[in-house]
Backbone as CSV, one residue per row, in Angstrom:
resi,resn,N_x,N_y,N_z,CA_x,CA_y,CA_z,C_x,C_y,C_z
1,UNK,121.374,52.036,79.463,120.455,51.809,78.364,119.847,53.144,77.926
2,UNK,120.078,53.260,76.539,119.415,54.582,76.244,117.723,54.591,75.779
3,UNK,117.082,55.614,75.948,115.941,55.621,75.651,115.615,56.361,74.720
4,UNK,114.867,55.862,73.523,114.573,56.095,72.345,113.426,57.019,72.448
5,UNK,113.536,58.480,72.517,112.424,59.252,72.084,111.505,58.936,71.242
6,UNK,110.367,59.479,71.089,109.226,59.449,70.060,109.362,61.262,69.462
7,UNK,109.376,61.729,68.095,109.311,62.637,67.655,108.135,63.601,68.672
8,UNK,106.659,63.088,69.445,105.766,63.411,69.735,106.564,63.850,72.049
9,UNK,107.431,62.929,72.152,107.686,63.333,73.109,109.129,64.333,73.408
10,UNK,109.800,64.228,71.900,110.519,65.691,71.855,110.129,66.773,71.897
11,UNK,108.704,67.005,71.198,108.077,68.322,70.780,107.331,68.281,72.470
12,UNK,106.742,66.912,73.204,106.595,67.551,74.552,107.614,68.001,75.487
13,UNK,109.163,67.613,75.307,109.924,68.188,75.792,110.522,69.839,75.549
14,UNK,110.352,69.585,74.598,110.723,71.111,74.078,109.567,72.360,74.140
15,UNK,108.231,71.803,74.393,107.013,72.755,74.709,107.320,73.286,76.418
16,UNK,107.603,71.697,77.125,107.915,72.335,78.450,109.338,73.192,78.876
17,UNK,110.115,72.682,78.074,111.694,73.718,79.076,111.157,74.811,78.214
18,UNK,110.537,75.346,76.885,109.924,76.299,76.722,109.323,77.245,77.787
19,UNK,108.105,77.147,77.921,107.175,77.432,79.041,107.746,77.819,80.410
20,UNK,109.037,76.953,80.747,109.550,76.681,81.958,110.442,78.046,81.982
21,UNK,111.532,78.523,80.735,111.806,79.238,80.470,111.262,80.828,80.052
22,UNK,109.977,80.658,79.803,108.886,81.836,80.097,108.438,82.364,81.135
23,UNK,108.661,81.065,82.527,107.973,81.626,83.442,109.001,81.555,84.379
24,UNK,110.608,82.107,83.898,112.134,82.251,84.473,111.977,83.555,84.317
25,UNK,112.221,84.223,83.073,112.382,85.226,82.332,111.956,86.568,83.330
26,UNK,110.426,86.874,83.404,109.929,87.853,84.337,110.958,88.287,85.320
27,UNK,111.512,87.031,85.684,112.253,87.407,87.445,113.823,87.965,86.592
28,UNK,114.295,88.105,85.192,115.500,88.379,85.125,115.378,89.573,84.316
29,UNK,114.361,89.860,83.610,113.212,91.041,83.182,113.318,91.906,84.281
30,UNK,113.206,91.541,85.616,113.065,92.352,86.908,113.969,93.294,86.854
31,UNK,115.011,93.121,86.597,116.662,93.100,87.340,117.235,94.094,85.490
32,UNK,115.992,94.139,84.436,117.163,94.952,83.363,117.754,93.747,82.355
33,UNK,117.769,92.631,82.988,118.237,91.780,82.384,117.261,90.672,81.004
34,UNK,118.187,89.910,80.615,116.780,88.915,80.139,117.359,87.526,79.894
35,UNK,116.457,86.491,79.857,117.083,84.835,79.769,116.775,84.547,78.455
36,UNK,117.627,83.640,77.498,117.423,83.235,76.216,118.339,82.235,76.251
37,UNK,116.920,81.110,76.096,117.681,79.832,75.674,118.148,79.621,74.110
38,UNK,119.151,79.484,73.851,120.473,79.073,73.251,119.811,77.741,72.075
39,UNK,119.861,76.462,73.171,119.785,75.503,72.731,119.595,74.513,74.143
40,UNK,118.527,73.343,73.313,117.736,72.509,74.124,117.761,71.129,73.634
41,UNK,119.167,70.193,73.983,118.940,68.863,73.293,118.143,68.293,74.412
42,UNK,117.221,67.494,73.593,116.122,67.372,74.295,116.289,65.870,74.633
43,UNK,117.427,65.051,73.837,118.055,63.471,74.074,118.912,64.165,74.984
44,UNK,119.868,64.612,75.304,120.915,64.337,75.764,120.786,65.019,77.375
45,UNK,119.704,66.241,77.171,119.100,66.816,78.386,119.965,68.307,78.619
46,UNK,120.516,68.469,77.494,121.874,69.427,78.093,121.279,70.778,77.645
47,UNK,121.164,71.693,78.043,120.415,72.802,78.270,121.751,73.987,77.627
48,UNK,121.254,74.992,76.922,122.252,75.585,76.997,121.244,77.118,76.765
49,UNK,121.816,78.520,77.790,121.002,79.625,78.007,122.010,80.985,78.267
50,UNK,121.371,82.122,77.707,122.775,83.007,78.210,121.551,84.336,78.594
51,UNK,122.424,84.788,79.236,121.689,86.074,79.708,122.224,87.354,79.007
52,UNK,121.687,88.204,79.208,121.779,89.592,78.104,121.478,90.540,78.928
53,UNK,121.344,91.759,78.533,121.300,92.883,79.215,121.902,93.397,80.296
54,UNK,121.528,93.871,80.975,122.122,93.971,82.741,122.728,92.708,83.434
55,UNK,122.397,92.053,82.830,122.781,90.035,83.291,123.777,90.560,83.205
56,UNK,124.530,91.131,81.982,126.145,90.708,81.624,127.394,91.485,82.273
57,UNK,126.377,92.633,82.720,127.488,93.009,83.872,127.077,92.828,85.451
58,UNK,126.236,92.235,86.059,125.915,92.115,86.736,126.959,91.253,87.994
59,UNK,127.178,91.219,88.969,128.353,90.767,89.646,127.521,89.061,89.880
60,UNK,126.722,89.169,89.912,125.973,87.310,91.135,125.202,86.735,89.369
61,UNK,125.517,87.154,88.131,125.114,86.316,87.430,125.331,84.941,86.891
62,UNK,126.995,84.727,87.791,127.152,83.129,87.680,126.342,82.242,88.658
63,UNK,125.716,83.243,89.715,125.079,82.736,90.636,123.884,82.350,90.085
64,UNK,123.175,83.531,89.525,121.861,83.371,89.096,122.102,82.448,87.613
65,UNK,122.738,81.856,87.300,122.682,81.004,86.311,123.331,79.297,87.317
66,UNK,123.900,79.393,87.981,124.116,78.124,88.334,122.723,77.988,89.743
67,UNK,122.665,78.627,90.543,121.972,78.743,92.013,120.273,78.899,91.101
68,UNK,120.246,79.491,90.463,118.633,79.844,90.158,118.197,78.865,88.709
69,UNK,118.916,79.608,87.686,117.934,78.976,86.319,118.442,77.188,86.421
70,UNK,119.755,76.782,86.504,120.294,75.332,86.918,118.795,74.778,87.632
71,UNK,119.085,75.221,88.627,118.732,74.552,89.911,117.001,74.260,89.582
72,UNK,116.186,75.182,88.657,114.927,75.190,88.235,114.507,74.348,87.878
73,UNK,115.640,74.454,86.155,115.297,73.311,84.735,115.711,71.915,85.546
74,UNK,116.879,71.672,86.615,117.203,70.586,86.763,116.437,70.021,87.852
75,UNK,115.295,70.839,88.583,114.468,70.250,89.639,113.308,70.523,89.022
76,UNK,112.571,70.862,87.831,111.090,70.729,87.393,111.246,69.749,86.184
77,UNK,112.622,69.943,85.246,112.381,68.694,84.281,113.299,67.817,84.253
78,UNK,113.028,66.440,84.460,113.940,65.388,85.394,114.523,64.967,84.222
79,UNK,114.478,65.513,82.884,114.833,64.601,82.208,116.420,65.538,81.469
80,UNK,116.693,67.210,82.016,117.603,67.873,82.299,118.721,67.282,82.891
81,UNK,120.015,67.378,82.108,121.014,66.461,82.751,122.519,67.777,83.309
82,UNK,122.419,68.983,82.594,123.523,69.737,82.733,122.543,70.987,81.637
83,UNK,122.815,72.457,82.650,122.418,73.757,82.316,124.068,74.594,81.608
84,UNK,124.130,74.719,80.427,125.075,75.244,80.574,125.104,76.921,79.952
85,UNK,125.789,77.611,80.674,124.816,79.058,80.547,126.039,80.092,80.063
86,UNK,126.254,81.436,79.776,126.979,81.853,79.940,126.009,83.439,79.821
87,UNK,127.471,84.562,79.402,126.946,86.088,79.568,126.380,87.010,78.239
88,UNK,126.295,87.366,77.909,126.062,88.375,76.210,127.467,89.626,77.129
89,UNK,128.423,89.398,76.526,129.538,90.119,76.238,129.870,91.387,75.579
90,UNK,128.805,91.442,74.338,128.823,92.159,73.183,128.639,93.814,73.750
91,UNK,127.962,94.288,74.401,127.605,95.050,75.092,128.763,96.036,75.955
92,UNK,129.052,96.960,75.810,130.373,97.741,76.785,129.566,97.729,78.235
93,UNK,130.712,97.153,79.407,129.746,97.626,80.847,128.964,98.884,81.186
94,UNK,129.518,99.653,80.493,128.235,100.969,81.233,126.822,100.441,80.463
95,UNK,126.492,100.431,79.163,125.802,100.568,78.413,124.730,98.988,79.003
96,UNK,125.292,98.202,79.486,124.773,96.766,80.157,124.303,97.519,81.341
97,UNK,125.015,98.122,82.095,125.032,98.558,83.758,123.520,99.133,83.607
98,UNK,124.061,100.686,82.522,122.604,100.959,82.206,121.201,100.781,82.545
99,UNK,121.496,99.540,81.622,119.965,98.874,81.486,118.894,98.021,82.630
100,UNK,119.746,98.330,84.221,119.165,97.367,85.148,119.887,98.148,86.281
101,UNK,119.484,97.145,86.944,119.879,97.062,88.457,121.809,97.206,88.777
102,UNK,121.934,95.732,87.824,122.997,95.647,87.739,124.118,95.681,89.149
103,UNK,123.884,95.890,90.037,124.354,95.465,90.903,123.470,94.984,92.361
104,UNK,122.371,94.503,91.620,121.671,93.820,92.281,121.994,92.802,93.980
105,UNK,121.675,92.485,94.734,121.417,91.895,95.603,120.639,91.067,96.496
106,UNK,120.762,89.887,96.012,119.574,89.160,96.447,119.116,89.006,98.314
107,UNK,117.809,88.746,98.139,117.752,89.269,100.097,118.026,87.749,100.799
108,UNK,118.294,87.396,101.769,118.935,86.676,102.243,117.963,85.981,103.630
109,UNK,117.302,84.645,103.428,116.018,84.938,104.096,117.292,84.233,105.378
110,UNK,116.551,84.664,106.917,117.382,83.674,107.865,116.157,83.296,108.596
């Protein structure tokens, strides 16, 4: 059974993966990189976000898009059904490498 939005609870959906996505950003800001959501159907739940900068050459950015931003939108807003993400390409690797870390490494708690 599908559920019929209210115009008033799209614009609350779309205020929060907003916000949610503001307070992603900093941690990919860290790294040289940056997060930009794409597109946000807010019926269907399907998320779509790409990363830029240092993201795009970065080796663990399928990680940090399936393991981190996924794992966020799909455990703070329940109503997220599929993150689908990809790289900013446009960019030659040095000139991406550049701009960050870029070969970053996340620490590994045991």
């Amino acid at each position: 059974m599908e559920t019929i939005l209210t115009e008033e609870a799209k614009l609350d959906r779309k205020r929060e993966l907003q916000a949610l996505i503001e307070m992603i950003r900093p941690a990919v800001q860290a790294d040289g990189g940056d997060l930009v959501l794409i597109d946000g159907d807010v019926e269907t739940g399907v998320v779509k976000v790409m990363l830029v900068g240092s993201c795009s050459s970065c080796a663990i950015s399928e990680t940090t898009l399936q393991a981190g931003i996924e794992k966020i939108l799909m455990g703070r807003l329940p109503w997220v059904t599929a993150v689908v993400g990809d790289v900013d390409e446009s960019m030659e690797f040095e000139d991406s490498y550049a701009l960050g870390r870029g070969g970053y490494i996340p620490k590994i708690e045991v």
